[in-house]
SEGU-306918 format. One line per field, with one value per residue (C-alpha): chain; z, x, y negated; residue in three letters. Coordinates in nm, 3 decimals. Each point is the difference from the previous one (the first is absolute). Layout:
# SEGU-306918
guvo <- [A,...];
zz <- [Z,...];
xx <- [X,...];
yy <- [Y,...];
zaro <- [ALA,...];
//
This chain:
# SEGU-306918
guvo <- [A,A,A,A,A,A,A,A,A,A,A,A,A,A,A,A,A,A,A,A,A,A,A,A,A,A,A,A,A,A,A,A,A,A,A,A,A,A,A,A,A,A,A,A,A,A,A,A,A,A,A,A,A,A,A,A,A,A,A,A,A,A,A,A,A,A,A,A,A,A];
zz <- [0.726,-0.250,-0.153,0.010,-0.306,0.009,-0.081,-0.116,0.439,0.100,-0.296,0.148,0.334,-0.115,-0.143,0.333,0.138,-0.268,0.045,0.413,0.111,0.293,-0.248,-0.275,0.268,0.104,-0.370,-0.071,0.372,0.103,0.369,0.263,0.220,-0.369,-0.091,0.323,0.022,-0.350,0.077,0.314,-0.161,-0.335,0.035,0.235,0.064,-0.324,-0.335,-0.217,0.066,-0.029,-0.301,-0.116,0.090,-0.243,-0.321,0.036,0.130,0.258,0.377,0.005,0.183,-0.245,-0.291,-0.357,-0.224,-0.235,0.247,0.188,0.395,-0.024];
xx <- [8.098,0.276,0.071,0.300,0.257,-0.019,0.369,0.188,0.116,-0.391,-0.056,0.239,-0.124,-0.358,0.096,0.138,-0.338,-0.187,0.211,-0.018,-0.214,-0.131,-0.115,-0.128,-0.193,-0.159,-0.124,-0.123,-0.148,-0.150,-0.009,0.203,0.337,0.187,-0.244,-0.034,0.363,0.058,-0.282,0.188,0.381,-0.070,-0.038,0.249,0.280,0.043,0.160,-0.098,-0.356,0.016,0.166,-0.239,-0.301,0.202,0.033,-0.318,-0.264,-0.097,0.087,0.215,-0.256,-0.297,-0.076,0.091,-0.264,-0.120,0.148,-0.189,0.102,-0.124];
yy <- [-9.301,-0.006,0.356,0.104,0.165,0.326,0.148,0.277,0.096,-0.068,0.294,0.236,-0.085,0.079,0.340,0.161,-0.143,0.154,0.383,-0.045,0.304,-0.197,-0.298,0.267,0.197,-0.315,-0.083,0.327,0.094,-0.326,0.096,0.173,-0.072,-0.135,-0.222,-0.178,-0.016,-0.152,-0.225,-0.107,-0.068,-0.081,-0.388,-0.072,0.290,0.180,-0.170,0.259,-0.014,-0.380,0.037,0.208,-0.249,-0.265,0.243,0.192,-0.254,0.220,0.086,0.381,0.156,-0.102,0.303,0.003,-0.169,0.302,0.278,0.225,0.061,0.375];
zaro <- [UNK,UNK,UNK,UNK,UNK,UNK,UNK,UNK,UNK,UNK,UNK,UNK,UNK,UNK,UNK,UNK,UNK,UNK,UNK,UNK,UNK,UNK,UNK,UNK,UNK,UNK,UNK,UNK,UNK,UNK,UNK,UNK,UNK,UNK,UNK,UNK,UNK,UNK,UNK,UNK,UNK,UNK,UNK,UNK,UNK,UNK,UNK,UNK,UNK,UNK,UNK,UNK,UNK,UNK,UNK,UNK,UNK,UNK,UNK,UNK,UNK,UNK,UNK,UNK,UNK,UNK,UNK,UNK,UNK,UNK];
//
């Protein structure tokens, strides 16, 4: 699969991902009504948490590497 650019919009797209309180629960709760719903619309409804996917490496409702949940 070719990888795509990332640019300066799929940045600012990522950061109201990253400072969504639905998308932060889901990283820091792992479980529950938000993460099942993130889960759900993150590959196919939502452009910030596809955006998000592109800069970070990582689907919006997977936890921050070196970041507790608790």
């Amino acid at each position: 699969m070719k990888q795509r650019e990332i640019t300066s919009t799929d940045r600012f797209l990522a950061g109201i991902c990253a400072s969504c309180p639905v998308c932060r629960r889901a990283r820091k709760t792992q479980a529950g009504a938000a993460y099942s719903f993130v889960r759900t619309i993150e590959a196919g409804a939502c452009p910030f948490c596809q955006a998000y996917e592109r800069v970070h490496g990582r689907k919006a409702h997977e936890p921050v590497p070196g970041r507790s949940g608790k």
